[in-house]
C-alpha positions, -999 to +999 in steps of 0.1 A: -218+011+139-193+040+123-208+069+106-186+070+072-177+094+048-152+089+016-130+118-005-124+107-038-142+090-067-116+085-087-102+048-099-089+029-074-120+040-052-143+016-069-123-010-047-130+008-016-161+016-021-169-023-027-154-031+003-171-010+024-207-023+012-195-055+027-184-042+061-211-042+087-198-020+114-199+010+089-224+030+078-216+055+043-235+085+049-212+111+024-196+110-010-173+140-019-158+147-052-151+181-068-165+162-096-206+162-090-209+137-116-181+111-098-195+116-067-233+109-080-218+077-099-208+064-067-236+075-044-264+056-069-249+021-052-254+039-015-288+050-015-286+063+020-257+084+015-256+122+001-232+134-020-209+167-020-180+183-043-171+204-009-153+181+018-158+210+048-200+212+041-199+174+041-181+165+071-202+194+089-231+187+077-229+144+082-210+142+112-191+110+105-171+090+131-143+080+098-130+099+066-116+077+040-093+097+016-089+085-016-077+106-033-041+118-049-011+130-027-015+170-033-051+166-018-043+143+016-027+167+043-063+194+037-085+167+040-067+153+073-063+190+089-102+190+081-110+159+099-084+166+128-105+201+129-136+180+138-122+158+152-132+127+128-105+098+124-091+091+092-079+063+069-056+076+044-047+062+008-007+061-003+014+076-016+010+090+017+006+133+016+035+128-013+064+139+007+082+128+043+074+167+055+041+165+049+038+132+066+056+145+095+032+176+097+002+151+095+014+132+117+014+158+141-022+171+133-034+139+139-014+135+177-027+171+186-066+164+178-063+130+195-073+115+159-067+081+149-047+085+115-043+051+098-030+049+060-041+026+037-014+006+027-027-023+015+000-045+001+007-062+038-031-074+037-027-097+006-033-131+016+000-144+006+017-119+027-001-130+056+005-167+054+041-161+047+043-138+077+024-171+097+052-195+086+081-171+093+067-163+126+062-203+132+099-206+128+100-236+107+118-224+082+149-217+107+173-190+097+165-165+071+190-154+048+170-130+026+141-119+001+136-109-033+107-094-048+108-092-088+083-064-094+068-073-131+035-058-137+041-054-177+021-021-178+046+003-185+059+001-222+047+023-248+034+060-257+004+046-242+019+037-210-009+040-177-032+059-195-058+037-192-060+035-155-036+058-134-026+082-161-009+106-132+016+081-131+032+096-159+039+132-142+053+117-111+090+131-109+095+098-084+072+072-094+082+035-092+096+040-056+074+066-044+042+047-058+050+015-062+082+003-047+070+021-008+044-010-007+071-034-005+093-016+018+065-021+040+059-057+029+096-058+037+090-040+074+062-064+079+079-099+069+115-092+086+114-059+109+133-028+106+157-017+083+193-003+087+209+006+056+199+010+021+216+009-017+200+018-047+204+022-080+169+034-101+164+041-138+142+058-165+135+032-195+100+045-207+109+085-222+070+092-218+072+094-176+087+119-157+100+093-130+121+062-127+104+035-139+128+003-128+157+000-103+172-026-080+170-015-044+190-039-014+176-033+022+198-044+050+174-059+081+185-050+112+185-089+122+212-094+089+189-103+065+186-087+030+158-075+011+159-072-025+138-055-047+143-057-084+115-036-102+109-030-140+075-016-151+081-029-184+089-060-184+062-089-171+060-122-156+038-155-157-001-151-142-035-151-150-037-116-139-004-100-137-020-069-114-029-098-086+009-100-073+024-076-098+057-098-095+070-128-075+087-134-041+118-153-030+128-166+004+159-183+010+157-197+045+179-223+063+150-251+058+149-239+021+130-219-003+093-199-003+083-189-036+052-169-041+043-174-078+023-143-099-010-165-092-005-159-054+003-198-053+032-205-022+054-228-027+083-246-004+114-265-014+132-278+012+168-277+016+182-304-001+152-309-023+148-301-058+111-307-061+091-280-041+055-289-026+029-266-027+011-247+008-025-248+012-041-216+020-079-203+017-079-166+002-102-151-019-095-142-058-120-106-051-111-069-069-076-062-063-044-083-048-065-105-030-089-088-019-065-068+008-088-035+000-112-050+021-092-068+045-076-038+051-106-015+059-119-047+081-086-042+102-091-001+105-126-007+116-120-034+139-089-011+154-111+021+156-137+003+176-111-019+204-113-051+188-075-052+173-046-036+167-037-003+148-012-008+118+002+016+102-010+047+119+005+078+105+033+079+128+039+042+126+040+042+085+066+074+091+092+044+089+083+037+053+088+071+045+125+072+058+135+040+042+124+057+008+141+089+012+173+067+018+166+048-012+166+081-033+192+095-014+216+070-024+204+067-061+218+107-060+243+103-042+257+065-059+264+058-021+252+035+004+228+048+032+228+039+068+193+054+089+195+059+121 
């Protein structure tokens, strides 16, 4: 059992704190918020924990094994230097401490207090990322030649634009890459390993956000293969729930083609073939993108206590950060970018 305490109460919390009340191994003892009434919101479902509006009195006063920070960019690199201080491990939300130099410095906090850092990026835990990943890795689908994801969420047209929700969105001076687009560079990482160059070209449609809100961004693998992402905020695409996928994936293999539809269906057409068959897969239709909020606290906890492996650890998830300075880079600079 792991003595827990959260930082944040904001709106994508309610999907961590849901997860953790089905994860066994952990124990929520502290709520913090700098708003009291956020914090007592949450704490009414967690009888047993206490809440706070000052992380440092919480952490000294509860003593927990984990902090889980959930809350925006500006706030990540003080709450982690106040865990490192005491020695607590920490699970981090994205966009991770907002800018590569801060990453680097928390990276570094975290090596020099022997911390575990992990950061929560979630997109790698949906389900249909992980049973693609099991019939890459199964090599069935022989050679592949490349991805695209077309990122279509729909939610960005209007005055009115991500109000409702994430209304920060709209003050982010990099936004679609920096908050959205990083997930798939680490779907990307995940699905077809490292990458070697980058070309991009991003855009402002929506006049109401500060940052790009669409671009089309080409990642060269370092096996040859090339990863596509073609994002528009505006714009939508066929599903039940167009937040479950927030787009749809395209992998053209030597066997064929995977598709992985808006409704997190996978489908394969065989080279050849015009008709493709549908994959079986059990997943479960819970909160948001398939549930991987909770699959991906499961995997923290199950690393923090020896029973798997650490992903995306601060200096792991450093990659990520690279690849998106690159993709910037070369919007600026109308050039293609080679990392080292």
């Amino acid at each position: 059992m792991l003595k827990l305490c959260t930082l944040g109460a904001g709106y994508f919390s309610q999907f961590h704190y849901r997860a953790w009340q089905r994860i066994n191994e952990v124990q929520l003892v502290g709520i913090c918020d700098r708003d009291a009434n956020a914090a007592n919101r949450v704490g009414a479902g967690f009888p047993s924990s206490r809440t706070y509006v000052e992380l440092e009195a919480m952490l000294d006063t509860e003593q927990p094994d984990v902090l889980d920070v959930i809350v925006p960019p500006s706030g990540h690199l003080p709450a982690i230097r106040a865990a490192a201080a005491r020695g607590i491990h920490v699970i981090c939300q994205k966009p991770f401490c907002g800018a590569l130099a801060d990453a680097e410095v928390a990276a570094t906090v975290a090596a020099q207090a022997n911390i575990t850092l992990i950061v929560h990026e979630n997109f790698r835990f949906q389900p249909w990322y992980s049973k693609l990943h099991q019939i890459l890795s199964s090599g069935v689908l022989g050679e592949v030649y490349g991805a695209t994801f077309r990122l279509r969420p729909g939610d960005g047209q209007g005055d009115e634009a991500y109000l409702a929700r994430q209304p920060y969105f709209r003050d982010m001076p990099r936004f679609m890459v920096h908050e959205t687009g990083i997930h798939y560079v680490d779907v990307f990482r995940y699905l077809f390993g490292e990458v070697k160059a980058v070309t991009a070209r991003l855009r402002r449609i929506n006049p109401v956000i500060a940052g790009e809100d669409a671009g089309l961004v080409v990642l060269e693998m370092m096996d040859g293969i090339t990863a596509v992402l073609d994002a528009n905020r505006l714009a939508d695409h066929p599903a039940s729930n167009r937040r479950r996928t927030l787009g749809e994936m395209l992998v053209e293999t030597e066997a064929g083609a995977v598709a992985i539809t808006g409704n997190g269906e996978i489908y394969l057409r065989k080279h050849g073939e015009n008709l493709a068959e549908q994959i079986d897969y059990e997943w479960q239709d819970v909160d948001f993108g398939g549930d991987c909020v909770y699959r991906t606290q499961v995997a923290a906890i199950r690393a923090l206590l020896g029973q798997g492996p650490l992903v995306n650890t601060a200096a792991q998830y450093l990659a990520n950060l690279c690849v998106e300075e690159a993709i910037y880079e070369s919007h600026e600079q109308g050039r293609r970018i080679a990392l080292n």
